[in-house]
N, C-alpha and C positions, 0 to 999 in steps of 0.2 A: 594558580593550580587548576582552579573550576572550568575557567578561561581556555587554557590549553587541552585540559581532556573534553570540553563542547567541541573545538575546534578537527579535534581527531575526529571527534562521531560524529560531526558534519560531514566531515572526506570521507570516510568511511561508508554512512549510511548511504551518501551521493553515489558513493562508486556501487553500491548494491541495488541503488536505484537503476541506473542506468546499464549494468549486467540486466536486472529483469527484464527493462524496456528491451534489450536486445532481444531476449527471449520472448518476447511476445511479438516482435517484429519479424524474429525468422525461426519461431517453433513449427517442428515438422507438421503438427496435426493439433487439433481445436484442445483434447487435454492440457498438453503442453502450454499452452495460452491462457487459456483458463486462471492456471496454475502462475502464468508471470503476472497476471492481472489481478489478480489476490495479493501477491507479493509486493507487484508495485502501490496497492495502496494499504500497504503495511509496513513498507517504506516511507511512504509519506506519513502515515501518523507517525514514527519513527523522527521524522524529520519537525513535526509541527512542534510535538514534544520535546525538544530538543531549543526548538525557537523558542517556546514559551518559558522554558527554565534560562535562556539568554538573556531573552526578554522583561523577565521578569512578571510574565504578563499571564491570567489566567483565561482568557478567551483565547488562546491558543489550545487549552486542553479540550475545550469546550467543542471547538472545530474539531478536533481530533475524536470526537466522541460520535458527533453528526458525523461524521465521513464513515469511523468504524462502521455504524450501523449500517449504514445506504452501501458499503462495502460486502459485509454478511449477505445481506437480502441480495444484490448483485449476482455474488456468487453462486448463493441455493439456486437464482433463476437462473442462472444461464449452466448450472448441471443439474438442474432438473430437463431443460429443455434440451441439454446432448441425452440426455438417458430413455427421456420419451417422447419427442418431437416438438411439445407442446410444455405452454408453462402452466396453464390452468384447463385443470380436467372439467 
C-alpha cells in the first residue's frame, strides 16, 4: 500500500515539477520566474522527501533541509533585487 501511494507522489510531484520548469522557461516577465523557481525547488524537496521515506534513508531529509534554506535566501535575493536594483545596500 506504502509502495503504490510513494509511486503516485512521484508522478505526480514529477509532473508538478516539470509544469514549473515550463513556467520558468516561458514566463512572461521576471515575477512570473521568480515564482516557478521557488516552486521548482519545492518540488524537489517534495521529491527528495519522498526518496528518503522510499529509501528508507535519513540523509535524504538532511539534503532537503540544506536546499530548503539556500532556496529561502535565493529568493529574498533575487526579490529584493527586482524591488530595488541591488541586493546589498
Amino acid at each position: 500500500m506504502l509502495n503504490t501511494a510513494l509511486q503516485i507522489a512521484f508522478a505526480l510531484v514529477s509532473l508538478a515539477f516539470l509544469l514549473s520548469f515550463w513556467r520558468l522557461l516561458k514566463g512572461p516577465d521576471a515575477p512570473d520566474r521568480i515564482l516557478a523557481l521557488d516552486t521548482l525547488y519545492v518540488n524537489t524537496l517534495a521529491l527528495l522527501v519522498l526518496l528518503g521515506i522510499y529509501r528508507g534513508s535519513a540523509l535524504y531529509f538532511e539534503a532537503a533541509l540544506l536546499i530548503a534554506m539556500m532556496g529561502f535566501v535565493g529568493t529574498v535575493a533575487l526579490c529584493k533585487y527586482l524591488l530595488h536594483g541591488d541586493i546589498i545596500e
